[in-house]
TORDOKE-292736 format. One line per field, with one value per residue (C-alpha): residue number from 1; x, y, z; residue in three letters. Coordinates in steps of 0.02 Angstrom, whole numbers, plus 50000, padded with zeros to 5 digits. Each point is the difference from the previous one (the first is absolute). Layout:
N
num <- NUM,...
px <- X,...
py <- Y,...
pz <- Z,...
residu <- ALA,...
//
This chain:
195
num <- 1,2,3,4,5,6,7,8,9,10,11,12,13,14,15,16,17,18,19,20,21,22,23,24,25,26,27,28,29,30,31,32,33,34,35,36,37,38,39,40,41,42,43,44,45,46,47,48,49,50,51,52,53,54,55,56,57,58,59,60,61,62,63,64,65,66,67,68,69,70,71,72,73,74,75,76,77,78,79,80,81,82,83,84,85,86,87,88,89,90,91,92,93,94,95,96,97,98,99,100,101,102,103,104,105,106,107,108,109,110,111,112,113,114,115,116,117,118,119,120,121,122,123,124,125,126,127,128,129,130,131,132,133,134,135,136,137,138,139,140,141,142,143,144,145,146,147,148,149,150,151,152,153,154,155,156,157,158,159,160,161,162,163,164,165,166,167,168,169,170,171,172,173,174,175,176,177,178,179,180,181,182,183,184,185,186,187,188,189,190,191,192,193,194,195
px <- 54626,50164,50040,50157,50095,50108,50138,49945,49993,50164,50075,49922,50054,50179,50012,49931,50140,50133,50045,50073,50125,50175,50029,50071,49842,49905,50123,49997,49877,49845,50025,49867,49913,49936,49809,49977,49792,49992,50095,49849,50041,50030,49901,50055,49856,50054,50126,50161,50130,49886,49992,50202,50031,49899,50059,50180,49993,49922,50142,50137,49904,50020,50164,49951,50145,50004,49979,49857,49916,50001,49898,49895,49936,49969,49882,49890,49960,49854,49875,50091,50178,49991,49998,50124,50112,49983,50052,50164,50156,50063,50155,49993,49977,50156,49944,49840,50071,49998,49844,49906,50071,49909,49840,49990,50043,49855,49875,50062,49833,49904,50067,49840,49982,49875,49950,49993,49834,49924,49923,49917,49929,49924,49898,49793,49906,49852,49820,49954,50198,49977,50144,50085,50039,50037,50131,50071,50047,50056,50111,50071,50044,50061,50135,50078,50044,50151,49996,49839,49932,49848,49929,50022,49928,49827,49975,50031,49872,49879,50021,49973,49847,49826,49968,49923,50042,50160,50045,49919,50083,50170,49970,49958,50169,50188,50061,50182,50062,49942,49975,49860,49914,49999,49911,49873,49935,50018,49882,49882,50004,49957,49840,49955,49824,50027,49945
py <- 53095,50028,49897,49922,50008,49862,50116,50026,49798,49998,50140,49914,49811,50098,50079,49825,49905,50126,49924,50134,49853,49986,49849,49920,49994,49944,49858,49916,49845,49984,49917,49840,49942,50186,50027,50170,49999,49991,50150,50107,50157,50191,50126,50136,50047,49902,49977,49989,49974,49841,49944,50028,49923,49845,49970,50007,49895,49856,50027,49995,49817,49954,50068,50080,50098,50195,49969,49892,50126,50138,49899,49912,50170,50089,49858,50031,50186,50052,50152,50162,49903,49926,50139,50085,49846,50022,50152,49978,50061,49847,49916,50101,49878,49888,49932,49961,50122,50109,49981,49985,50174,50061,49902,50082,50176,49972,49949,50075,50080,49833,49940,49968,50090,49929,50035,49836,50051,50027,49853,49991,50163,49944,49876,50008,49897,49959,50011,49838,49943,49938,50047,49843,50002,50165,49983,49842,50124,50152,49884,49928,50186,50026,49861,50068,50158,50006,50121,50073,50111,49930,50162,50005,49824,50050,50156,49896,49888,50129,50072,49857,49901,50027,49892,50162,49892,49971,50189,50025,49881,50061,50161,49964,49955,50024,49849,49937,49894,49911,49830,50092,50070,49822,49956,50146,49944,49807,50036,50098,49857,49888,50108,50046,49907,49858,50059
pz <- 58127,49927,49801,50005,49835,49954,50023,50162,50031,49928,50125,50130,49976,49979,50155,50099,49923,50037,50171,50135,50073,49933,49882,50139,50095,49825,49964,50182,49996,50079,50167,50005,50136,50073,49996,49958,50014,50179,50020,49909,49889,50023,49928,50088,50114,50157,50130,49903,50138,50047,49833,49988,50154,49962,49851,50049,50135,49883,49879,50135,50081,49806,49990,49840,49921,49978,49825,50012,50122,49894,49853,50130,50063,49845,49963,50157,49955,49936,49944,50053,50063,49830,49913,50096,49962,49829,49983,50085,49933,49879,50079,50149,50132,50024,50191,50099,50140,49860,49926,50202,50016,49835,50052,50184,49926,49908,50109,50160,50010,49997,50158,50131,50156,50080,50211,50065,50079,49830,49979,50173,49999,49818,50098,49994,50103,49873,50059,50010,50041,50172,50140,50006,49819,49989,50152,49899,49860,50124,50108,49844,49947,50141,50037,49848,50108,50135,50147,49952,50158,50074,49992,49803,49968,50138,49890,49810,50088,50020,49857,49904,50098,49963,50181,50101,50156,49960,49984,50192,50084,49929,50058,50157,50086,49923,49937,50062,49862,49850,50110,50076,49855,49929,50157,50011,49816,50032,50128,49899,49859,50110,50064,49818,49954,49871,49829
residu <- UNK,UNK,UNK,UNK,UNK,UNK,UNK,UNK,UNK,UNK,UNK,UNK,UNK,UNK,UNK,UNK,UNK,UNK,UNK,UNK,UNK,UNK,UNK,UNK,UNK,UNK,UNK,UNK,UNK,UNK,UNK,UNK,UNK,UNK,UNK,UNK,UNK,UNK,UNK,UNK,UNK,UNK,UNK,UNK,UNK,UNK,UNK,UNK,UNK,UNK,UNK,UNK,UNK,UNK,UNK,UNK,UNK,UNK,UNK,UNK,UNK,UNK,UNK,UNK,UNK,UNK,UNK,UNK,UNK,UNK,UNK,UNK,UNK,UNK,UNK,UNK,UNK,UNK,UNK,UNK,UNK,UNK,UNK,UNK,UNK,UNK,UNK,UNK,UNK,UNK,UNK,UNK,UNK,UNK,UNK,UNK,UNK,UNK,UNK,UNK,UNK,UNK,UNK,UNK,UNK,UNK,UNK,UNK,UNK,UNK,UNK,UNK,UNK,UNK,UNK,UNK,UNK,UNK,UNK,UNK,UNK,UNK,UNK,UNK,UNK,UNK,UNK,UNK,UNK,UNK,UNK,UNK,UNK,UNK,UNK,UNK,UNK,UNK,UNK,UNK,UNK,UNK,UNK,UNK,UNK,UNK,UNK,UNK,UNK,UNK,UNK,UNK,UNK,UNK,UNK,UNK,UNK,UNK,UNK,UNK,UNK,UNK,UNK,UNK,UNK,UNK,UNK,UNK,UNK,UNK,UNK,UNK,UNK,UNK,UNK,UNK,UNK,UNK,UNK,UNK,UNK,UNK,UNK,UNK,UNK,UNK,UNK,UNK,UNK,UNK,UNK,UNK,UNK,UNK,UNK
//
């Protein structure tokens, strides 16, 4: 573990209170009446457009000025978008277009790119998860898709089941649509022996 030195404290409580906004931005007011905690905070290690995009459509149903916007979201960073923060540029930052631009430079890299299939193919049936329960949690995975191929959703299903029955009797006959794969297992739930 590293000592800090109170020259070291010193450097440090420096550089926090050397803002990167233009005195402009550090003399507007703080707006009242915005709740900042339900917005969350940044760190820097997930989706940062989503973060971005939330938070600017709060400030724009609050009609929060540019100003405003700029402290506001300096506030919500935290761990590794904190420190980045701090060691912005002093009086380098004279708009919240400005300082977004900085921000998404940044952390570009953290943006999520995620296959909306991900989560259903992470699916396990458990071994004493009985099929109707593990269909409610499949299904529900899957309504969160659009135009997913029958096909695709029959082999996620066996893939992810543990029901040996299951896997026969959707591999016996090609399934037409998703309507009929929720019938093939409906039936099979309804044949499955009370635990």
């Amino acid at each position: 573990m590293k000592k800090l030195y109170a020259n070291d404290i010193m450097d440090e409580w420096e550089r926090e209170t050397m803002s990167p906004f233009t005195s402009e931005i550090m003399k507007a007011p703080v707006e009242t009446g915005i709740d900042l905690s339900r917005l969350g905070s940044y760190d820097g290690s997930t989706d940062l457009l989503e973060f971005l995009q939330t938070f600017r459509r709060v400030m724009a149903l609050r009609g929060a000025s540019d100003r405003f916007m700029c402290k506001a979201f300096s506030s919500l960073l935290r761990k590794t978008a904190n420190d980045w923060y701090l060691r912005l540029e002093p009086d380098s930052i004279g708009s919240f277009h400005e300082f977004g631009r900085k921000f998404t430079a940044r952390f570009a890299n953290n943006r999520l790119h995620h296959d909306p299939a991900d989560a259903l193919l992470a699916l396990r049936q458990g071994k004493n998860e009985t099929l109707r329960d593990f269909m409610l949690k499949f299904n529900a995975e899957l309504s969160q898709l659009t135009n997913i191929d029958v096909q695709i959703a029959v082999a996620a299903l066996k893939h992810t089941t543990i029901d040996q029955n299951l896997k026969v009797h959707l591999t016996l006959k090609p399934l037409r649509d998703l309507q009929e794969l929720e019938s093939k297992t409906n039936k099979l739930i309804r044949a499955e022996k009370p635990a």
